[in-house]
C-alpha positions in Angstrom: 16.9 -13.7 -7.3 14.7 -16.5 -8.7 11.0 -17.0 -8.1 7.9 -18.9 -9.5 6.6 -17.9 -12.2 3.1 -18.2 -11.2 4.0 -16.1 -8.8 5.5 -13.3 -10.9 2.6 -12.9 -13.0 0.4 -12.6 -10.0 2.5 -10.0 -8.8 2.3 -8.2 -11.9 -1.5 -8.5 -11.4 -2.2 -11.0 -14.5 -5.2 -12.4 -12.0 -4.7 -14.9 -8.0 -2.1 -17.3 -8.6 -5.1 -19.9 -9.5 -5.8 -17.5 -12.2 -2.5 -17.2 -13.6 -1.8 -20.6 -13.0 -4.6 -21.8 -15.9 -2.5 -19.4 -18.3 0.8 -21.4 -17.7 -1.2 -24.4 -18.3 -2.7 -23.5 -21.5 0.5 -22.4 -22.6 -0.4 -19.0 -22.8 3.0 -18.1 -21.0 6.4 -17.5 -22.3 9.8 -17.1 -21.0 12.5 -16.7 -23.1 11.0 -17.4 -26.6 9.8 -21.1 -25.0 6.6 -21.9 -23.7 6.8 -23.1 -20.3 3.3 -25.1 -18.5 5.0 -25.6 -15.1 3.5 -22.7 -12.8 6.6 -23.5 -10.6 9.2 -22.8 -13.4 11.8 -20.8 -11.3 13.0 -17.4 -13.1 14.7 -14.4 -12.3 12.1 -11.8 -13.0 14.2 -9.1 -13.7 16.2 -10.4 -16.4 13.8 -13.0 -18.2 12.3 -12.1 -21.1 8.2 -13.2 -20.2 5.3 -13.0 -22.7 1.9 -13.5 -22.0 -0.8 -14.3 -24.6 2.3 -12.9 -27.3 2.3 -9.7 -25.2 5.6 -8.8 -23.5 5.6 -8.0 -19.9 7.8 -5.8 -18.3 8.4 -6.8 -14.5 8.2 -4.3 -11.9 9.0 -4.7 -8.2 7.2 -1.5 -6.5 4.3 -0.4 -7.6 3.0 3.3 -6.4 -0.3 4.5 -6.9 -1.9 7.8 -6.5 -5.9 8.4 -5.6 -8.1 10.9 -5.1 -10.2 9.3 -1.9 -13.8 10.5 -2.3 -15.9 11.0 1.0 -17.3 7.7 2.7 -14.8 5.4 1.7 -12.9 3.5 4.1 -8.8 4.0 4.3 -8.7 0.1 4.3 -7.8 -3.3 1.9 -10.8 -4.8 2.9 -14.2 -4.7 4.0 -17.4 -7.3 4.0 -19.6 -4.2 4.2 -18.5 -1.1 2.9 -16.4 0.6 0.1 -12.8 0.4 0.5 -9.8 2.8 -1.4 -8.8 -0.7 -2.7 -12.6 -1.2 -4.2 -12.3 1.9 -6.1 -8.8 1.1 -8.3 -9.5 -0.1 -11.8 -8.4 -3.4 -12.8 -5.3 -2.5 -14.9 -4.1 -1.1 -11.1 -5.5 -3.3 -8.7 -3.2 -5.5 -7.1 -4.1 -7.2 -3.6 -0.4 -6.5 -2.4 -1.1 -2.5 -2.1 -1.4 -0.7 1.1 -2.9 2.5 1.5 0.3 4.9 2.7 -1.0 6.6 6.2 -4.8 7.0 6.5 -7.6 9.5 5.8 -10.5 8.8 7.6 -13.9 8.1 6.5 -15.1 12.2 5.5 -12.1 13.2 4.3 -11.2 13.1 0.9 -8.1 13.8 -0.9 -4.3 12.3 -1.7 -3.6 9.2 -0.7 -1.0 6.5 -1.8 -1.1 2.6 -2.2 2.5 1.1 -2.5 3.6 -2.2 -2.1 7.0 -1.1 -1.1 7.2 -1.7 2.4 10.1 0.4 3.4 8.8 3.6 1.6 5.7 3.3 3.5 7.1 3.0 6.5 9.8 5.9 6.3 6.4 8.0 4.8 4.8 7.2 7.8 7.2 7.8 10.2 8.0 11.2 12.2 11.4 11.0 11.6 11.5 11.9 8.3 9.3 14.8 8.7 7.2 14.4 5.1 4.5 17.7 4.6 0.9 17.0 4.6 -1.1 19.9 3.1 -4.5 20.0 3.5 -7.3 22.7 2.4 -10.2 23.0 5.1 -13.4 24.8 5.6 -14.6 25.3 8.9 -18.1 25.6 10.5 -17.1 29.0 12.3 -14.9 31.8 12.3 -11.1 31.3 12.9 -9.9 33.2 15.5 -7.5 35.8 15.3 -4.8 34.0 16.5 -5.0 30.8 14.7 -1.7 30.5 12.9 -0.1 31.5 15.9 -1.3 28.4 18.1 -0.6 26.2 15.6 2.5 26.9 15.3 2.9 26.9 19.0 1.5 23.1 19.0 -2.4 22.5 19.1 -3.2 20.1 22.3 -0.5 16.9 22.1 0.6 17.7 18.7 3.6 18.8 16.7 3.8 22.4 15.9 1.9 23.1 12.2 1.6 25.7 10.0 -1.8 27.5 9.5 -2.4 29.9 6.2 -5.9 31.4 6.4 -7.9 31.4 3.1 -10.4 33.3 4.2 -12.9 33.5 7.8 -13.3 30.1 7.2 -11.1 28.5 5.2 -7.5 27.4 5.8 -4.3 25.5 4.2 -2.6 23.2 7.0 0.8 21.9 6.5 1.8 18.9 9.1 5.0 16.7 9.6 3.2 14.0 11.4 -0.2 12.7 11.0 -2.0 11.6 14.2 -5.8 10.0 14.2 -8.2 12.6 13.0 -5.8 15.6 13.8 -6.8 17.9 11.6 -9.9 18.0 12.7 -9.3 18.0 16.4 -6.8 20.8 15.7 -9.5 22.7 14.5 -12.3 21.5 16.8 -9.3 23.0 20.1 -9.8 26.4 18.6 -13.7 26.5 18.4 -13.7 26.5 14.5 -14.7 22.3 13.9 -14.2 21.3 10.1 -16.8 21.6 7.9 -14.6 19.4 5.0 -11.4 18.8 4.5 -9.3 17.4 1.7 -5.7 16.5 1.5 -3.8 18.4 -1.8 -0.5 17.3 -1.0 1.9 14.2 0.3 5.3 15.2 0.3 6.3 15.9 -3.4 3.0 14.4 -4.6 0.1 16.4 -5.2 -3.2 16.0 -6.0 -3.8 18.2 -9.6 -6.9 17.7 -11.4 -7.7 14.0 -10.4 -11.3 14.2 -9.8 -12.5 12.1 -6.4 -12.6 8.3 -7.0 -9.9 8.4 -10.1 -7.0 6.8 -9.8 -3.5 6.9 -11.6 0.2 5.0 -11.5 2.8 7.3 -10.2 4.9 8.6 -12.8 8.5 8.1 -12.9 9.6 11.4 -11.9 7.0 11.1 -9.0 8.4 8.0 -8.2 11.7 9.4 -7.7 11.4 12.1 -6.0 9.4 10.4 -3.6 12.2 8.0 -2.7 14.1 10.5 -2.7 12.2 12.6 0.1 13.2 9.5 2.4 16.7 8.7 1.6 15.7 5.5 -0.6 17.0 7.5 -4.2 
């Protein structure tokens, strides 16, 4: 399939299409060994061979990235007044097509993924597919004895979880939907609100040592298996 090639090169997040469009001019651009100035030039991105600047670049349609949400920061693309997961990527991963994957709310912190492959992020957000969510938690009381038992039974309107208790007050959740705030609410039904909370895992993804406000690509494996969690392998 053929597109612009200033639009290629935005979408490989080489700068706005303005940007890119003053490095076709100056003949900064390449395709196929022959310098091309027209920011319309039509191409078939997956097969041309593009340099920018003598640099090759290698075209990618999905992009998947992983970060650790810190505290405080908005689950959002944009904001004119506070800090948004998209504000914290650096600029080798920042691309204004990403979407955050689901939503953490401002005081949680954790896993979360920005795609821009709309079809994996709507089959990861949709109950249908049934994708774990595994949270750590520590609470501002006591758990009560019979915690794991009512969340597996279904906590108010939600789907049944499960509950592993780390301690009197501290707990892993795994859940297979992911309603507004509903770890926290879960919690808050059995007298025990949350104290924090942070997201570890995402289906095959998990959060390792990324420190809060790092951000990586996914890597290829990651990639994979992620697709393949929701029948798009």
């Amino acid at each position: 399939m053929e597109e612009r090639l200033d639009r290629v090169l935005a979408h490989l997040g080489l700068g706005t299409r303005k940007e890119v469009g003053k490095l076709i001019r100056a003949g900064a651009v390449r395709v196929d060994g022959a310098v091309v100035r027209d920011r319309g030039y039509k191409l078939d991105p997956e097969a041309a061979r593009i340099e920018v600047r003598g640099e090759p670049v290698r075209y990618a349609r999905h992009f998947y990235v992983l970060l650790h949400k810190p505290a405080g920061v908005l689950t959002a693309t944009r904001s004119e007044r506070e800090t948004t997961v998209l504000d914290l990527l650096p600029d080798a991963l920042w691309r204004d097509d990403l979407r955050p994957v689901g939503r953490l709310d401002r005081d949680t912190e954790g896993l979360l993924l920005l795609t821009n492959h709309g079809e994996l992020l709507h089959r990861l957000t949709h109950p249908r597919w049934k994708v774990a969510k595994v949270y750590f938690a520590e609470l501002a009381s006591e758990l009560p004895e019979d915690a794991a038992r009512r969340f597996a039974e279904g906590v108010l309107d939600f789907a049944p979880a499960e509950l592993e208790a780390l301690g009197p007050r501290a707990a892993r959740v795994t859940l297979y939907e992911g309603k507004h705030r509903q770890v926290r609410r879960m919690f808050a039904a059995l007298g025990a609100p949350v104290a924090y909370l942070r997201r570890e895992r995402f289906g095959p993804l998990e959060l390792g040592g990324l420190e809060p406000g790092q951000a990586r690509p996914l890597r290829a494996a990651e990639a994979a298996a992620l697709l393949e969690a929701v029948g798009l392998a």
